[in-house]
C-alpha positions as CSV (number, residue, x, y, z in Angstrom):
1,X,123.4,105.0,121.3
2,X,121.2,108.1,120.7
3,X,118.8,107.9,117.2
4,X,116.9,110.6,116.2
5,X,114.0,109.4,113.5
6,X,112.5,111.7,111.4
7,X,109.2,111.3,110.3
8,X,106.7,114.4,109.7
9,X,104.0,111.9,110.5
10,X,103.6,109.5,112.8
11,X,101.6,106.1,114.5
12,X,100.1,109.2,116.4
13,X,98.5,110.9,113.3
14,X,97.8,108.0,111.5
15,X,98.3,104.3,111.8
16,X,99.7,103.8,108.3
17,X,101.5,100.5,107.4
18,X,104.9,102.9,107.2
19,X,103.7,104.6,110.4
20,X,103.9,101.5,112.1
21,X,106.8,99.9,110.7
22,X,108.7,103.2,112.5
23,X,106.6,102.2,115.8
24,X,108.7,98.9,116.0
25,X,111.4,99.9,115.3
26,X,111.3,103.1,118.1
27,X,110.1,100.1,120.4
28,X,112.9,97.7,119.9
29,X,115.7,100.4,120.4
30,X,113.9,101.9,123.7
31,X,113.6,98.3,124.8
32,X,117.2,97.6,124.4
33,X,118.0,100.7,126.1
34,X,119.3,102.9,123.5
35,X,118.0,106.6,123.6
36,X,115.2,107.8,121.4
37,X,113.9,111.0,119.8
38,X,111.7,111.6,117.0
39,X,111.2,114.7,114.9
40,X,107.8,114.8,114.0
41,X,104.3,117.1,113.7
42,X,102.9,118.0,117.3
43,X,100.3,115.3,118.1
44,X,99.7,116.8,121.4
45,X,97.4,119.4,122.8
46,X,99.5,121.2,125.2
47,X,101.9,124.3,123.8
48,X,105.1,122.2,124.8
49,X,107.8,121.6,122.4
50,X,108.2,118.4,123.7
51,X,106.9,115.2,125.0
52,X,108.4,112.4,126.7
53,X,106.5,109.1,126.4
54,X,107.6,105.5,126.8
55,X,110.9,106.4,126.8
56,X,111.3,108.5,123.3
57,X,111.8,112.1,123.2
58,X,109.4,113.4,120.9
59,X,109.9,117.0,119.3
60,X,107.4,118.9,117.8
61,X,109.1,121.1,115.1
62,X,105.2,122.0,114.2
63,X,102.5,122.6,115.7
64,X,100.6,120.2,113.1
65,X,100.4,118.3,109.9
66,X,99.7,121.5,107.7
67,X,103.2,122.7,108.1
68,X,105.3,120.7,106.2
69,X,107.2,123.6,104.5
70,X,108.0,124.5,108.0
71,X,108.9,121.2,108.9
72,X,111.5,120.6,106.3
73,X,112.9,124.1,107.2
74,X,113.3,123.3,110.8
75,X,114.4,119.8,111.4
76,X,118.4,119.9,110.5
77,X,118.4,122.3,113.7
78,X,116.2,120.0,115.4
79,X,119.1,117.3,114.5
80,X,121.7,119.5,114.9
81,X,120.6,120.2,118.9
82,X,120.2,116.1,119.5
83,X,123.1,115.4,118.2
84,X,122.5,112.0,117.4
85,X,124.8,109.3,116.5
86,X,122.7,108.1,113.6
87,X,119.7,109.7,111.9
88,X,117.2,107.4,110.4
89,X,114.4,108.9,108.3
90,X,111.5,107.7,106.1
91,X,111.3,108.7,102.8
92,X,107.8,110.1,102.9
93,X,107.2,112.9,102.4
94,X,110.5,112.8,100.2
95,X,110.5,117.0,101.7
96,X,111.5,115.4,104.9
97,X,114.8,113.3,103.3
98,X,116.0,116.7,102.0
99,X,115.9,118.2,105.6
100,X,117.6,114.6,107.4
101,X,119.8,115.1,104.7
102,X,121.2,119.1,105.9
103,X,120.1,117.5,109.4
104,X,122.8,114.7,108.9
105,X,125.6,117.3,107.9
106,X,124.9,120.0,110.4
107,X,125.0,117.2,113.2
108,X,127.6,115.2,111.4
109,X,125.6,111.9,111.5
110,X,125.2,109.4,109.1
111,X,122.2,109.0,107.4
112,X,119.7,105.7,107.4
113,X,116.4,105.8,104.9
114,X,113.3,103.7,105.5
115,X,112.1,102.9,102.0
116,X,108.5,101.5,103.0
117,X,106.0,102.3,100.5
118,X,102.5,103.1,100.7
119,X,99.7,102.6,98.5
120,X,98.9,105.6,96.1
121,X,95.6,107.1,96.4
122,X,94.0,104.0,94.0
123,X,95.1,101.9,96.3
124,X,98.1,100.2,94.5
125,X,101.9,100.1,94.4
126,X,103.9,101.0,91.4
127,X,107.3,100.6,92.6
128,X,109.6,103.9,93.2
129,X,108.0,106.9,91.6
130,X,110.8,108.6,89.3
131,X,110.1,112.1,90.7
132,X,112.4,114.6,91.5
133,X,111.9,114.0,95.2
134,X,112.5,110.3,95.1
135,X,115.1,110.7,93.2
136,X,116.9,112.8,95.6
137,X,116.0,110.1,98.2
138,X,117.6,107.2,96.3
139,X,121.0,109.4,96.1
140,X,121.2,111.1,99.2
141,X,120.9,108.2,102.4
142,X,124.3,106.3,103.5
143,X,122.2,103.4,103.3
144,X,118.9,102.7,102.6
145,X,116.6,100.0,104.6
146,X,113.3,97.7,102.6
147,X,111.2,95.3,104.3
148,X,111.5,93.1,101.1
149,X,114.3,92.0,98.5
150,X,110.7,93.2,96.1
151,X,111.3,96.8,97.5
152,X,115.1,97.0,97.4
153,X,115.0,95.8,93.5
154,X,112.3,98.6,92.7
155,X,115.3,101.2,95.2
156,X,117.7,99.2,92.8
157,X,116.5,100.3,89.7
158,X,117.0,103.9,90.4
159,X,120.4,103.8,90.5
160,X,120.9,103.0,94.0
161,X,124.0,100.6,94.3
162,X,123.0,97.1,95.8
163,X,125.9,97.6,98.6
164,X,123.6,100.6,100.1
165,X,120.3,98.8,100.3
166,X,119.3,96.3,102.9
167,X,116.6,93.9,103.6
168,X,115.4,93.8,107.2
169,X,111.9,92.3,107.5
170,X,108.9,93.5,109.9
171,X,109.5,91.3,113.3
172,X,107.7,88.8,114.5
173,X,107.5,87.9,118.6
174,X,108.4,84.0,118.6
175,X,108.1,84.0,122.4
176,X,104.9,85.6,122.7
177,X,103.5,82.8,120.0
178,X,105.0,80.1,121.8
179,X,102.9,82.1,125.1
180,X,99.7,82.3,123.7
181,X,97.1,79.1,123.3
182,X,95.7,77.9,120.5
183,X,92.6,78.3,119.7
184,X,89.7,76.0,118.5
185,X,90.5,74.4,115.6
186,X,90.4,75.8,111.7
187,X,92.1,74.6,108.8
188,X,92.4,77.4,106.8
189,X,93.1,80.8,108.0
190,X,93.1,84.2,105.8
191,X,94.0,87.7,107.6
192,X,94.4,91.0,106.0
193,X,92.1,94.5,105.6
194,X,89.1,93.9,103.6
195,X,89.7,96.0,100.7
196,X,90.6,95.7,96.8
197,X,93.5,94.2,97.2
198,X,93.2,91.4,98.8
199,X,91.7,89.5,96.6
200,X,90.1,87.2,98.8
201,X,87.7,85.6,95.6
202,X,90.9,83.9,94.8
203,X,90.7,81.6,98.4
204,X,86.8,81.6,98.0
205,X,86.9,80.1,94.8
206,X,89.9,77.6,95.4
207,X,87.9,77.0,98.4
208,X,84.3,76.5,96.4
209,X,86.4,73.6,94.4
210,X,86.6,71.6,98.0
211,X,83.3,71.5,98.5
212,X,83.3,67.3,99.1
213,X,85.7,67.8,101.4
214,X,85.9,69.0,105.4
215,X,87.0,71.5,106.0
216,X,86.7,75.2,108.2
217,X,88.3,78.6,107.3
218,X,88.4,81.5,109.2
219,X,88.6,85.2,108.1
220,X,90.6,87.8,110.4
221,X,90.1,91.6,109.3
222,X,87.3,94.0,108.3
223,X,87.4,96.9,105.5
224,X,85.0,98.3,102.4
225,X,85.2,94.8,100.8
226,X,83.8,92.4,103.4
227,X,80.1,92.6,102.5
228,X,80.6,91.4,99.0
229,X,83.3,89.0,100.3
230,X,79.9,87.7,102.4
231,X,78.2,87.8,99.8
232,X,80.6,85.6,97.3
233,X,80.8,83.0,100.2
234,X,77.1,82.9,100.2
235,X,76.4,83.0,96.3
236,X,79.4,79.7,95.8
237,X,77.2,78.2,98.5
238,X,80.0,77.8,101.0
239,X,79.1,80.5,103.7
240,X,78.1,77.7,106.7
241,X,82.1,76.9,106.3
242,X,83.7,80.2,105.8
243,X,83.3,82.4,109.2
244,X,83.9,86.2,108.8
245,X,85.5,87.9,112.5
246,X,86.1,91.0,111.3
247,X,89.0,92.9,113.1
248,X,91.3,91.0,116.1
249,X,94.0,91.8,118.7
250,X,97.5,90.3,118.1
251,X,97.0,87.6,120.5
252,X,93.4,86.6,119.1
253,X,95.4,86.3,116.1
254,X,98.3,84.2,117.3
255,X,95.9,81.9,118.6
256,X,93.8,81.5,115.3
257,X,96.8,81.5,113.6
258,X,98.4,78.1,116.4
259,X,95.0,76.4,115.8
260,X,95.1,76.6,111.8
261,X,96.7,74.0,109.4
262,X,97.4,76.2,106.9
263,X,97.7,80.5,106.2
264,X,96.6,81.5,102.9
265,X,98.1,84.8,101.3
266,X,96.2,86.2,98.3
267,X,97.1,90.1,98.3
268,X,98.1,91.3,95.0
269,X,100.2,93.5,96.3
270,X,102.6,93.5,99.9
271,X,105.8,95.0,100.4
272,X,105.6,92.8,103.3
273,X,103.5,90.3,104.5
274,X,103.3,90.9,108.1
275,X,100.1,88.2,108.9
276,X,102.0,85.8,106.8
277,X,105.2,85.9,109.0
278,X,103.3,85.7,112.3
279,X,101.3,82.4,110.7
280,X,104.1,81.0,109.9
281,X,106.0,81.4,112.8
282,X,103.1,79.9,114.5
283,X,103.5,76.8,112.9
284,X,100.9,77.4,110.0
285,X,101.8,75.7,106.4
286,X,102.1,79.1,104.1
287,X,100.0,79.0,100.6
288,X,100.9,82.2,98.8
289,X,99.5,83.3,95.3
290,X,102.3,84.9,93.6
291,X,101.9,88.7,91.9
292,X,104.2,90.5,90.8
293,X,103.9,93.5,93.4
294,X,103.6,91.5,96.5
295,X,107.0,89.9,98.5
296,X,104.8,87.4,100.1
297,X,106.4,84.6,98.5
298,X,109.3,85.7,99.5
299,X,108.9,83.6,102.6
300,X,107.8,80.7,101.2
301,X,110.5,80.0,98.7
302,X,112.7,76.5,98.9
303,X,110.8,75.8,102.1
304,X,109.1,72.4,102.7
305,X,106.1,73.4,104.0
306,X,105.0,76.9,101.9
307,X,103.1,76.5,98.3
308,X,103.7,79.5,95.8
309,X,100.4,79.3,93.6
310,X,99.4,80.8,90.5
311,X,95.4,80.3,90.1
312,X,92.3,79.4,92.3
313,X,92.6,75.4,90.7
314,X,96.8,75.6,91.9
315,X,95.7,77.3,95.4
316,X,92.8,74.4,95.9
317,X,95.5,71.9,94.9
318,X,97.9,73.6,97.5
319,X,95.4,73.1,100.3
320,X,95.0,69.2,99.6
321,X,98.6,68.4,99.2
322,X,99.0,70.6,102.7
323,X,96.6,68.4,104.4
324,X,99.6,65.5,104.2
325,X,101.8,67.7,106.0
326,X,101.5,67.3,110.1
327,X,100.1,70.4,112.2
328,X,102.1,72.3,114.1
329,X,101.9,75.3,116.5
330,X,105.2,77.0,116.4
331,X,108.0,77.0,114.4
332,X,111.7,78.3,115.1
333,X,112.5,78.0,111.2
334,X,111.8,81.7,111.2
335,X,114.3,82.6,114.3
336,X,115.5,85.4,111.6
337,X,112.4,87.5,112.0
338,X,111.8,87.3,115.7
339,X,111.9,91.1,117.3
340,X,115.4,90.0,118.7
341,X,117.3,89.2,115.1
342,X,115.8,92.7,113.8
343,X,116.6,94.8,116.4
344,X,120.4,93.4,115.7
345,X,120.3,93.9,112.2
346,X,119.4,97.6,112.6
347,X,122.2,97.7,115.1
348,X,124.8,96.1,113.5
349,X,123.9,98.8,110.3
350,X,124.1,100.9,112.4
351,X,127.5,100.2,113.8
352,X,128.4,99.8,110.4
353,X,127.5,103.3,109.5
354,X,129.4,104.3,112.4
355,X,132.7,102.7,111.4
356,X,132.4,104.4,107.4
357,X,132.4,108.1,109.3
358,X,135.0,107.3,111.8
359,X,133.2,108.0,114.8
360,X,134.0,105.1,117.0
């Protein structure tokens, strides 16, 4: 099958949560086989229209990222000369839906959206902005794609019928987990960019209320918020338990995350908890704090070994009651978000979208 993606930016430019949600996706089609182009912003130096690398095709409709006027005028003949059997776009910037959407027509291709939102420029989600070029976007796609049943009920309440929205979930790798040792033991494990949102004071202080008792937790990321996360630990006189390792590659964090006994989640806001979904795969109990722009407990819910908590005292309760459960270092319970389920649920969509235009 030949995909064309179109997205103005890309992993390339900047590695954005969306950026890289695109990047899996691109990888799990070329790894399959299937062929790959993306319409996108030149990222490279050289004056070529195009570059071939890791097996996708990728066209530079502009010579950079302060063309995007251009861009939009120039893709559906970009599409139109791939001739793709699906087109799957993201929706920002919503210019770029408009252009997959003339793209789609002039190739005659259906047309998929990746809804995956991004934090405004405060550094929170809102839902779907009701802008003209959103709305557009919620009309326009044959079907739309969200990481989260959170994100397809915000697509939802734009009009967008529930029969052309679906839920397909960031993938996980469960054979690389079940590859990768453990680590030295911890028994609580937090993982997530250091900023605002993640509301990491919420752990500390359910942690501070354990003081009498032993235990170790480890902190995987780095950002703007770490020093006075140090500094809380320090000030609720629990820093000699609480160990801070900034930044870590996947596999230093499939290991942490094999050695933990439990994965805390605190973010108040997620379209989809990625760290979470590798945790738990790797056998971690999941303890989520539940706000109302975050998916996370998504994953948790009617399972036997996740907590869905609603204050520091509930999260400190959560982490007693999981010390009853047994530890564990991989768990097939989440076969539906391993790479291998994903990749097939794009497929089958796309097959799908294939079968409503006649073209097989």
């Amino acid at each position: 099958m030949r995909i064309a993606f179109v997205s103005f930016e890309t992993i390339h430019h900047r590695p954005t949560e969306t950026n890289q949600r695109f990047k899996r996706i691109v990888d799990l089609l070329t790894y399959r086989g299937h062929e790959v182009h993306v319409c996108c912003a030149k990222f490279w130096p050289d004056e070529q229209p195009r570059l071939e690398q890791d097996d996708v095709v990728y066209h530079g409709v502009v010579p950079d990222l302060e063309a995007r006027q251009s861009f939009v005028l120039r893709v559906p003949f970009t599409l139109r000369s791939i001739a793709p059997d699906i087109i799957h776009a993201g929706v920002e910037p919503t210019g770029q839906v408009r252009a997959a959407k003339w793209g789609s027509m002039l190739a005659r291709a259906p047309l998929a959206l990746e809804w995956y939102p991004e934090s405004d420029l405060e550094g929170s989600l809102s839902g779907v902005p009701d802008d003209r070029g959103h709305r557009y976007a919620a009309r326009k796609p044959d079907r739309i794609v969200t990481p989260s049943r959170l994100v397809s009920t915000w697509v939802r309440e734009r009009g967008v019928p529930g029969d052309r929205v679906e839920v397909v979930p960031n993938p996980i790798d469960l054979e690389r987990i079940e590859s990768t040792p453990p680590d030295d033991r911890v028994d609580v494990v937090y993982a997530r960019r250091l900023d605002e949102g993640a509301n990491l004071e919420s752990l500390l202080l359910g942690l501070a209320e354990l003081r009498d008792r032993n235990w170790q937790a480890l902190i995987l990321g780095d950002g703007p918020e770490r020093e006075l996360y140090e500094g809380l630990t320090r000030d609720l006189r629990i820093d000699d338990r609480v160990t801070f390792n900034g930044k870590a590659t996947r596999e230093e964090r499939i290991a942490a995350y094999r050695s933990a006994h439990v994965f805390v989640q605190t973010a108040t806001e997620c379209v989809f908890p990625t760290e979470l979904a590798w945790a738990l795969g790797a056998g971690c109990i999941g303890i989520v704090e539940y706000h109302a722009n975050s998916s996370a407990h998504e994953l948790v819910e009617g399972w036997d070994r996740g907590f869905r908590t609603t204050s520091e005292q509930e999260l400190a309760d959560a982490i007693l009651e999981a010390g009853s459960l047994d530890h564990r270092t991989f768990d097939d319970s989440f076969a539906n978000l391993d790479r291998e389920r994903v990749l097939e649920s794009y497929l089958e969509m796309y097959q799908d979208l294939q079968d409503e235009y006649g073209l097989l």
